[in-house]
LOPAPA-399078 format. One record per residue (C-alpha): residue number from 0; residue in one letter; chain; x, y, z. Coordinates in Angstrom, 3 decimals. Layout:
N
SITE milum zadren kedren u v w
SITE NUM A A X Y Z;
...
This chain:
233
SITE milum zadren kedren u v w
SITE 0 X A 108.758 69.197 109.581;
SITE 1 X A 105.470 68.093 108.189;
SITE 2 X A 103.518 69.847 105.535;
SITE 3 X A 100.759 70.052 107.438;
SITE 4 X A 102.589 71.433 110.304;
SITE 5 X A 104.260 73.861 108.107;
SITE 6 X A 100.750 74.747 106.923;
SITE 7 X A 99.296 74.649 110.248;
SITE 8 X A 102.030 78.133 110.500;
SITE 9 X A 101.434 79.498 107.051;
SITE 10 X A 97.904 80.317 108.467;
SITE 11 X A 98.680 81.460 111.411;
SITE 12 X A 101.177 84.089 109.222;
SITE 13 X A 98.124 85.202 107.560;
SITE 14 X A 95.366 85.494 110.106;
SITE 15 X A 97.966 87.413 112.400;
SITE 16 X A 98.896 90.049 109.284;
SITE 17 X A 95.278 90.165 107.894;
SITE 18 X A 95.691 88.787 105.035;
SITE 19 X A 92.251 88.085 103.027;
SITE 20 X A 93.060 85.393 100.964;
SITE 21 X A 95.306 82.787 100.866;
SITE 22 X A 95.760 79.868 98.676;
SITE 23 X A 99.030 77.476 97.655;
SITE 24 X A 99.257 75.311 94.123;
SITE 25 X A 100.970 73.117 92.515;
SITE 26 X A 103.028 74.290 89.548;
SITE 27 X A 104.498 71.333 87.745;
SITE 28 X A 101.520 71.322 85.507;
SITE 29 X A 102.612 74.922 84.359;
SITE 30 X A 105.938 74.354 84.421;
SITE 31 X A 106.783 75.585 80.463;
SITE 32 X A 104.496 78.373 80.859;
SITE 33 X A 105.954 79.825 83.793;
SITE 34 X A 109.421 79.530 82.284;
SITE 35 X A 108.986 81.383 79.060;
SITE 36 X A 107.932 84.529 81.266;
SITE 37 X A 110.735 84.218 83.758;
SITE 38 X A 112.947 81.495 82.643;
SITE 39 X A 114.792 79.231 85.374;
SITE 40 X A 114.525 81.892 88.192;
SITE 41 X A 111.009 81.244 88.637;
SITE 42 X A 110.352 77.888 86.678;
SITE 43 X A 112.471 75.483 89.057;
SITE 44 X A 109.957 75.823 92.166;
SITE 45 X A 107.069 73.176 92.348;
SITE 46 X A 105.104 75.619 94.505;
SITE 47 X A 103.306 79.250 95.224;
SITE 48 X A 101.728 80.863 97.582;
SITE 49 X A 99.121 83.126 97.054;
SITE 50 X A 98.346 86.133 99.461;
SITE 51 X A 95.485 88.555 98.444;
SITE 52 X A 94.356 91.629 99.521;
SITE 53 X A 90.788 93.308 99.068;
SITE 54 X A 90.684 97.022 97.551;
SITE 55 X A 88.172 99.221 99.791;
SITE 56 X A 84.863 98.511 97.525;
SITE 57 X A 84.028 102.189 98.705;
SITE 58 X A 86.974 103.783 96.130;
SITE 59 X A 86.576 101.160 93.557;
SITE 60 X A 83.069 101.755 93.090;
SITE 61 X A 83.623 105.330 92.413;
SITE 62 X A 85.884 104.515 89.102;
SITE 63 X A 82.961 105.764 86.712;
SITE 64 X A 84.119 109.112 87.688;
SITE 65 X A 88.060 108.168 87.611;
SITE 66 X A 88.630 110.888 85.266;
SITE 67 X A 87.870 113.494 88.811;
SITE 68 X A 91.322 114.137 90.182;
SITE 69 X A 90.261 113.351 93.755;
SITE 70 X A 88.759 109.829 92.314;
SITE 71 X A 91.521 108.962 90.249;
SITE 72 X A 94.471 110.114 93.062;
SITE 73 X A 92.387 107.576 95.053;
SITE 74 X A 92.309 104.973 93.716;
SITE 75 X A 96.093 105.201 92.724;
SITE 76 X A 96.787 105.266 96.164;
SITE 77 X A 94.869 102.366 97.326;
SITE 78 X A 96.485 100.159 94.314;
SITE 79 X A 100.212 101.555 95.036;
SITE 80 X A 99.617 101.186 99.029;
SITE 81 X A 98.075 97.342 98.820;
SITE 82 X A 101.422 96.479 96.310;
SITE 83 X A 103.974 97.973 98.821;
SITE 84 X A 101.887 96.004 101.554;
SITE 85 X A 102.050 92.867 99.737;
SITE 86 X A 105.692 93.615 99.052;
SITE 87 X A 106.167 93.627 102.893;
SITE 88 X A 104.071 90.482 103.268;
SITE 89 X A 105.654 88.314 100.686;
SITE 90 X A 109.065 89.402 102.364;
SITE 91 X A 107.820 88.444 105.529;
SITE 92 X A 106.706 84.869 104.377;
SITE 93 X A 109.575 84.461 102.076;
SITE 94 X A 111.921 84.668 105.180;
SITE 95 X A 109.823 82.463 107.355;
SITE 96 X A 110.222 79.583 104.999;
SITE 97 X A 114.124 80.545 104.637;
SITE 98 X A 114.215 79.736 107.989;
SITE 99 X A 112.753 76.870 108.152;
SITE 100 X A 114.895 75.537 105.722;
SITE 101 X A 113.599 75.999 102.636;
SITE 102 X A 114.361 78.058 99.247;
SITE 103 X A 111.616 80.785 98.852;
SITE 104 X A 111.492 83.737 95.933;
SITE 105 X A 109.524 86.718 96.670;
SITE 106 X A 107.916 87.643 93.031;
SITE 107 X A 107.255 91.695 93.366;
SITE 108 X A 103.995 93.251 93.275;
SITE 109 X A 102.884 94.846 89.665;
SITE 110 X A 106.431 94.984 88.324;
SITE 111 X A 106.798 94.337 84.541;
SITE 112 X A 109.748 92.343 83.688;
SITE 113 X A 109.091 92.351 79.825;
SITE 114 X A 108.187 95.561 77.790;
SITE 115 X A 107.391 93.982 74.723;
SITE 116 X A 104.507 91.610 75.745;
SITE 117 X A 103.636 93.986 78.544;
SITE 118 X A 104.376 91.231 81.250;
SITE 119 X A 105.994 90.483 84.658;
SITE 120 X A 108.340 87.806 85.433;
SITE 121 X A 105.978 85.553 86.662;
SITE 122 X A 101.694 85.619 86.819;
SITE 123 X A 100.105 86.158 90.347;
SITE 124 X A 96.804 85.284 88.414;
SITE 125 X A 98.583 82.346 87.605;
SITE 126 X A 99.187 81.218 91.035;
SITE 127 X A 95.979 81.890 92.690;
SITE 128 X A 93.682 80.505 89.800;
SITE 129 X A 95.786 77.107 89.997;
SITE 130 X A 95.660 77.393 93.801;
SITE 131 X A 91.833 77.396 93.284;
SITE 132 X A 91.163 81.015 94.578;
SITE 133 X A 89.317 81.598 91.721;
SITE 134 X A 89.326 81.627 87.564;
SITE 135 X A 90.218 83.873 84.567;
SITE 136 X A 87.487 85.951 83.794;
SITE 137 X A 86.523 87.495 80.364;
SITE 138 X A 89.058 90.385 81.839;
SITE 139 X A 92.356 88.658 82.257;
SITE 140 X A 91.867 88.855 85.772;
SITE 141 X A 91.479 86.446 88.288;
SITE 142 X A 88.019 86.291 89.580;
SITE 143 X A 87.373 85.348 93.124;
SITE 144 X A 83.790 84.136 93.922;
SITE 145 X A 83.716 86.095 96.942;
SITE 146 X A 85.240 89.387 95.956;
SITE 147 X A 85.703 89.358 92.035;
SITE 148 X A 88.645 91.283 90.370;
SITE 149 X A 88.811 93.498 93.860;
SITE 150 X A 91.657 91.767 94.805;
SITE 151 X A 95.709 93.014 94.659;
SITE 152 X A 98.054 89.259 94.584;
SITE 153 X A 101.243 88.716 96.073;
SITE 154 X A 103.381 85.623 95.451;
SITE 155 X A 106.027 83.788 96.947;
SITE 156 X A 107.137 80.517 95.063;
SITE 157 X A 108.721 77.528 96.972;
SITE 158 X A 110.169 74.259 97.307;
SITE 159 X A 108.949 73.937 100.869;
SITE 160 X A 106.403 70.565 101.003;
SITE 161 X A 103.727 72.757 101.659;
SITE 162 X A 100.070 71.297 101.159;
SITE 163 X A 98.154 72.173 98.193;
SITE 164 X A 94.912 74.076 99.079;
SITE 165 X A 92.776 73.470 96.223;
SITE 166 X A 92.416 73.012 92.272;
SITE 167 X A 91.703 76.125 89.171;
SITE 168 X A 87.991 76.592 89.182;
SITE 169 X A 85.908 75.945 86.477;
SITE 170 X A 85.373 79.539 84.476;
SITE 171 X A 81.799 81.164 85.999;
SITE 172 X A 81.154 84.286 83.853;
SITE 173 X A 78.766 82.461 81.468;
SITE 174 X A 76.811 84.812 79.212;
SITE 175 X A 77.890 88.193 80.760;
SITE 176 X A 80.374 90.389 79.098;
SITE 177 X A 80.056 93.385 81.352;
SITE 178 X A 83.753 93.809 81.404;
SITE 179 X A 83.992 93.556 77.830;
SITE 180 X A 81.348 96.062 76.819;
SITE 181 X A 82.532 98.933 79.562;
SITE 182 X A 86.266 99.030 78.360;
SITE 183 X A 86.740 102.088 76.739;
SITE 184 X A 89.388 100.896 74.455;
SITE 185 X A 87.675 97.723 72.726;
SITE 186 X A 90.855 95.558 74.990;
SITE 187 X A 88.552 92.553 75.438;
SITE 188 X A 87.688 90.484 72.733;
SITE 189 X A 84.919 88.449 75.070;
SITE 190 X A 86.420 84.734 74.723;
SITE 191 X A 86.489 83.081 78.088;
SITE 192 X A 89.754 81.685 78.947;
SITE 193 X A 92.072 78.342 77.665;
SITE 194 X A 95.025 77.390 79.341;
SITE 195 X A 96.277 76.474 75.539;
SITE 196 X A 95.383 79.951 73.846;
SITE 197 X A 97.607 82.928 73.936;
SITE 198 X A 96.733 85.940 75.980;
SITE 199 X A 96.298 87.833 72.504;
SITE 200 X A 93.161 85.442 71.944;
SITE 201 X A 91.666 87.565 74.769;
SITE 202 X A 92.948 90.520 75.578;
SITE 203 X A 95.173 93.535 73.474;
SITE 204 X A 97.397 94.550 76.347;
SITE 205 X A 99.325 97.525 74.096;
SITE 206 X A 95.816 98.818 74.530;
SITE 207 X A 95.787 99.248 77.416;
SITE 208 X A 98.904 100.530 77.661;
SITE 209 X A 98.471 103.694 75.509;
SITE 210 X A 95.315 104.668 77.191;
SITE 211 X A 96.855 104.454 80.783;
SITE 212 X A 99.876 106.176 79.045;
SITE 213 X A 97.493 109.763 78.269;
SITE 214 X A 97.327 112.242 80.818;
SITE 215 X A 98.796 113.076 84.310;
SITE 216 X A 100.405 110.217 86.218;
SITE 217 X A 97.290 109.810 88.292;
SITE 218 X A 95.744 108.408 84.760;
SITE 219 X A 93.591 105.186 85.843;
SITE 220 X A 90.977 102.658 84.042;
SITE 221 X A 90.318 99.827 86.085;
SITE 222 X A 86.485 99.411 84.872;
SITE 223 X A 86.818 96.355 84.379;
SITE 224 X A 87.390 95.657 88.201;
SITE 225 X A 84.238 98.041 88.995;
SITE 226 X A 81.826 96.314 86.282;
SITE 227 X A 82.159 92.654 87.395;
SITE 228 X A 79.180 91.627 89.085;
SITE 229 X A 81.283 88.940 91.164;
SITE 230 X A 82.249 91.728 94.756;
SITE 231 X A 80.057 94.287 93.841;
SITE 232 X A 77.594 94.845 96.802;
């Protein structure tokens, strides 16, 4: 089967599920990266696939009162629901490619793989920046041009010859440092991102970490995704 072909169906998977985003990249020039999260498992396919999903701007834009139980229940919901529907999704597509002939590893939905450096086994910001969805912001997180942070990523990494659908953007945050000033724990240190820097150059995930950690188990931040001027309305 050709890759276009076998693209030609990849979109048709995603129009027909409602998928809002989808985007597939090349990996071998990540290849070391990608290993020393999730070693072999994940490092020996050439391919991803990016799905996205857009969280309801109406809940996200009421995270300046997250610390309301009705707010913060929420917006837990909508993140936990979008990650089980991605889980489903990714499922989906990794079996369509099975069939077709072709390995296919579903990577889960916000599950951390490593405790120590606060990580999963492989980066879904990874996939769709290189897939040219859009760039790492200020935040960590991948920035769309359309709809900012205000996206949840699935992934599905393959050695079917699918087509690439575009290239990592150039970073667009410029000047601004919105996210950066509204974190509550100091996590950002404002340095826009290098593929050759560490994470730590940008971003103090234990911080995170131990202010999500206080309080009930409907605790939630996610300021950053609200402040970003790239989706809000």
């Amino acid at each position: 089967m050709r890759s276009l072909s076998l693209n030609k169906i990849l979109e048709e998977f995603m129009g027909s599920n409602g998928i809002d985003f989808f985007g597939v990249a090349d990996l071998s020039s990540t290849k070391d990266f990608i290993e020393s999260m999730g070693g072999e498992l994940v490092s020996k396919y050439p391919k991803s696939i990016s799905i996205g999903i857009r969280l309801l701007n109406s809940i996200v834009d009421e995270l300046p009162r997250r610390h309301e139980e009705s707010v913060s229940v929420s917006y837990r919901r909508l993140y936990d629901e979008t990650n089980q529907c991605l889980n489903i999704l990714t499922g989906e597509l990794q079996s369509l490619l099975q069939e077709k002939g072709h390995e296919a590893f579903k990577v889960p939905a916000s599950e951390r793989h490593d405790d120590v450096n606060i990580a999963a086994i492989f980066s879904h910001k990874l996939a769709a920046h290189q897939s040219g969805l859009g760039w790492i912001g200020k935040s960590c997180l991948l920035i769309n041009p359309e709809a900012g942070p205000r996206i949840r990523w699935g992934t599905v990494l393959t050695d079917a010859p699918v087509e690439v659908t575009g290239e990592p953007l150039e970073v667009q945050c410029g000047d601004c440092t919105d996210c950066v000033n509204i974190c509550p724990v100091d996590a950002f240190t404002g340095k826009d991102f290098h593929e050759d820097e560490p994470r730590e150059v940008r971003y103090d995930a234990q911080k995170c970490q131990e202010y999500l950690g206080h309080g009930d188990e409907w605790n939630v931040c996610g300021l950053c995704v609200y402040i970003c001027p790239y989706g809000r309305e």
